[in-house]
VMD Tcl script that draws the C-alpha trace (Angstrom):
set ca {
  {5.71 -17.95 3.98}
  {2.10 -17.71 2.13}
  {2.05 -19.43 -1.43}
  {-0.95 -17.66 -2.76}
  {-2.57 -16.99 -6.67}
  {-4.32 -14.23 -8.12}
  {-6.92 -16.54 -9.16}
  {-6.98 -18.49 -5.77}
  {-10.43 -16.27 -4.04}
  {-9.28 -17.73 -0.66}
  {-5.96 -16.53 -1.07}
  {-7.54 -13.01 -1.58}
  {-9.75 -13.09 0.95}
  {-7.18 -14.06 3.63}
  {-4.39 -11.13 2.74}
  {-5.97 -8.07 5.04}
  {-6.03 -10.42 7.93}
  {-2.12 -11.91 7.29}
  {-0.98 -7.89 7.28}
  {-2.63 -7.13 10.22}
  {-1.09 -10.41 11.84}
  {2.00 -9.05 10.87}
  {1.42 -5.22 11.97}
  {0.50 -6.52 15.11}
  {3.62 -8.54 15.68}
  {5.33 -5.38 14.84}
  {8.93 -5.45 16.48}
  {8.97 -9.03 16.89}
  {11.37 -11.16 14.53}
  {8.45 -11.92 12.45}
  {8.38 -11.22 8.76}
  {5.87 -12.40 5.52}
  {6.80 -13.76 2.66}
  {4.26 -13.80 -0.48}
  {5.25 -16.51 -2.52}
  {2.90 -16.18 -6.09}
  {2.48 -19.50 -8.10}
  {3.60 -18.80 -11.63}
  {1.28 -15.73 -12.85}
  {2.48 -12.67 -14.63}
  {3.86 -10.07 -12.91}
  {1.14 -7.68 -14.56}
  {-1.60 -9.65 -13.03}
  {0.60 -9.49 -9.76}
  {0.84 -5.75 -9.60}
  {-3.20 -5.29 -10.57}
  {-3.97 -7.03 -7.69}
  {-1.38 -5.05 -5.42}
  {-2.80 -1.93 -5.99}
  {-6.64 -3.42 -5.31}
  {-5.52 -5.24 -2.45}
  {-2.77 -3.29 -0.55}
  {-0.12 -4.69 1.08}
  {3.40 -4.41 1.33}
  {5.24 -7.44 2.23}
  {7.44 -8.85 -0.58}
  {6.70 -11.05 -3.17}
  {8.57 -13.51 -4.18}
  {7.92 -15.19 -8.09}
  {7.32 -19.16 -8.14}
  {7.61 -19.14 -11.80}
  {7.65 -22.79 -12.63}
  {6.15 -24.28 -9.32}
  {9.18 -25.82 -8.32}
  {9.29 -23.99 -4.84}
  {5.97 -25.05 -4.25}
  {6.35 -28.30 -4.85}
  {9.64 -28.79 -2.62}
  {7.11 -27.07 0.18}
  {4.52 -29.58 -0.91}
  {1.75 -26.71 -1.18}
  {-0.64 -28.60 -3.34}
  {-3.72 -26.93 -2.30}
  {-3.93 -22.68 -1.73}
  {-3.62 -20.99 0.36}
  {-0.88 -22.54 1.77}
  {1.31 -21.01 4.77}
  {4.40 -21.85 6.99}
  {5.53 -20.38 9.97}
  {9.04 -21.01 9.97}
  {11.54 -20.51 12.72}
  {15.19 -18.60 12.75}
  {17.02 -22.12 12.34}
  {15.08 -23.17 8.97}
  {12.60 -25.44 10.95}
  {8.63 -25.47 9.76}
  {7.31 -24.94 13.20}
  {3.50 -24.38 12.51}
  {1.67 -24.86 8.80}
  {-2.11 -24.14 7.65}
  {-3.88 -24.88 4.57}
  {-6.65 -23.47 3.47}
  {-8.13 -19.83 4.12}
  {-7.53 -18.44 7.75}
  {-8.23 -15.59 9.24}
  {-4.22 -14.66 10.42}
  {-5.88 -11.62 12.30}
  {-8.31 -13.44 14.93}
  {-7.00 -13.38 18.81}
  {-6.03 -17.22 18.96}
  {-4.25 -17.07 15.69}
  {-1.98 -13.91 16.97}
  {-1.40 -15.94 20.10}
  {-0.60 -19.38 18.47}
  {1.78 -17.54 16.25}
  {3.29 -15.18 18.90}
  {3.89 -18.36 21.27}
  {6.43 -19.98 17.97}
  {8.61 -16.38 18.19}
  {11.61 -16.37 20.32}
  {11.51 -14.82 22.94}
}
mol new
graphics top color blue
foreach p $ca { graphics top sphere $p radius 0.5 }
foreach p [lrange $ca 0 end-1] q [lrange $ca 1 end] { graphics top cylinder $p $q radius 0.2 }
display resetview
């Protein structure tokens, strides 16, 4: 789960690298969520067709989801596991699509 903003250059910058992180866990119970903090769906769907990807995203309207996660500070993303459990967290930009990252994250997956 990524809570991300338009606005939020970091967030931008690190959105190619979480889709490839995801394409190559293809076939693994892995999925990514896009939760946007309480912008406009117009501005949303601008950015969507500059930036292309195609995981869903979900609308934080009035911050409240963000705030029962406790992302303060964006980027913000959870890794969390089948049973509910937060089982890895990062804030901050990241690049999802470097070797160590696909191996941290591959290691939380069941197996």
């Amino acid at each position: 789960m990524n809570f991300w903003a338009t606005w939020c250059e970091p967030c931008r910058n690190e959105m190619p690298s979480i889709r490839e992180l995801r394409d190559a866990l293809a076939g693994k119970p892995f999925e990514v969520l896009a939760v946007n903090l309480a912008e406009p769906e117009s501005r949303i769907e601008r950015f969507m067709q500059q930036t292309p990807f195609d995981f869903p995203v979900l609308l934080d309207r009035d911050t409240k989801t963000a705030k029962a996660w406790k992302a303060r500070i964006l980027p913000a993303t959870f890794i969390v596991g089948a049973d509910g459990t937060i089982r890895y967290h990062h804030v901050g930009e990241l690049d999802w699509s470097q070797e160590k990252v696909r191996r941290l994250i591959a290691g939380l997956l069941p197996r």
